[in-house]
N, C-alpha and C positions, 0 to 999 in steps of 0.2 A: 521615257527615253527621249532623249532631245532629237529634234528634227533640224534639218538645216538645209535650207532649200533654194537653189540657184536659178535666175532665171536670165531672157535676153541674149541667149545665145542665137545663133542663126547663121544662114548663110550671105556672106558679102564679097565681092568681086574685090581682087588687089584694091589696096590704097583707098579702100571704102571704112567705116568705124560702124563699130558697136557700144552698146553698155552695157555689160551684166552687173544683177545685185544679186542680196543675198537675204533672208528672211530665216527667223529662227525662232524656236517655240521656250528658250532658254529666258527665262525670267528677267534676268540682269545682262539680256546679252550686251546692250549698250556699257557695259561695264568693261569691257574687253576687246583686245585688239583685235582685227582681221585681215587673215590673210587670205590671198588667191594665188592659187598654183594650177596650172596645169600636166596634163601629160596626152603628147602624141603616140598613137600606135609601136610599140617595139622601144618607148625613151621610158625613161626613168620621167618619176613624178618630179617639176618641178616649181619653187618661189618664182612668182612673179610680180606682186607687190606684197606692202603689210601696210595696213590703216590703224592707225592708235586709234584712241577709243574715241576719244573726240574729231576725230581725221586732223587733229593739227601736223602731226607729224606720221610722212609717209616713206618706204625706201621700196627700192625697184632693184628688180634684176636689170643690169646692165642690156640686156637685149632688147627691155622694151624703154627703155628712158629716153623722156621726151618724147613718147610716140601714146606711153599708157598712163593716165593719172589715176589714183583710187581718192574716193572722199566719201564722206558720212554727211546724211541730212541732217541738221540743225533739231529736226523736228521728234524724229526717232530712231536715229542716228543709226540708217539703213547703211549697208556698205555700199558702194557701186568702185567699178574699174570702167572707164570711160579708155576706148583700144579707138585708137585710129592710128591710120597709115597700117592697115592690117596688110599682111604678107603672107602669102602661103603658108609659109613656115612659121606662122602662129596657127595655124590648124592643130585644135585639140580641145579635148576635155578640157575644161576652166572649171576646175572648184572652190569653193567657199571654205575655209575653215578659221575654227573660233579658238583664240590663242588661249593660254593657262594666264595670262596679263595684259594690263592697259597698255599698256607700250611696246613698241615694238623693236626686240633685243637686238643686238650686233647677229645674232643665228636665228633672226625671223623665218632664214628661207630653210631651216630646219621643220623637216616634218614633227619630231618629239615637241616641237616648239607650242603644239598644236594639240585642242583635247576633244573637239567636236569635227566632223567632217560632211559637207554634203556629198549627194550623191554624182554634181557636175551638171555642166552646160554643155552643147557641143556647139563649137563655133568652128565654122568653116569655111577659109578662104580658097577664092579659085584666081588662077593666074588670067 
């Protein structure tokens, strides 16, 4: 069974940053794109970046652009979402998930888009 395991979540005061990555027991996972979605208590799960396989090319949900970048180390082309200018209202589960392809499609922020899931981070902003 593939694992897929998130870390770096925490707690941060408004307008402070985090980084979460992502770690995975999947053979070829540097093969494939990833994404990171969240979901707040009572919301629907949602896209909040997607990282090609190489992190050259990345897309955001509009709520956090310019405020979250995601990129892939050179080395083992770990995921990370680098969140600053965090806001209350990014209070939530942040999970990792491992797409069905390198790139990341026009419907990345599609959960179908997605064939592995971790289990999340909890990242918690206070006003």
């Amino acid at each position: 069974q593939v694992q897929v395991v998130e870390s770096g979540g925490g707690l941060v005061q408004a307008g402070g940053s985090l980084r979460v990555s992502c770690k995975s027991s999947l053979l070829n996972f540097d093969d494939y794109a990833v994404g990171w979605f969240r979901q707040a208590p009572g919301k629907e799960r949602e896209g909040v970046a997607c990282i090609s396989r190489t992190g050259s090319t990345t897309k955001y949900a509009d709520s956090v652009k310019g405020r979250f970048t995601g990129s892939r180390d050179k080395a083992e082309y770990t995921p990370y979402l680098q969140m600053n200018a965090l806001q209350p209202e990014d209070t939530a589960m942040y999970y990792c998930a491992i797409s069905r392809a390198a790139y990341c499609s026009d419907s990345w922020y599609s959960l179908e888009w997605y064939a592995y899931w971790g289990q999340g981070t909890q990242v918690t902003v206070s006003s």
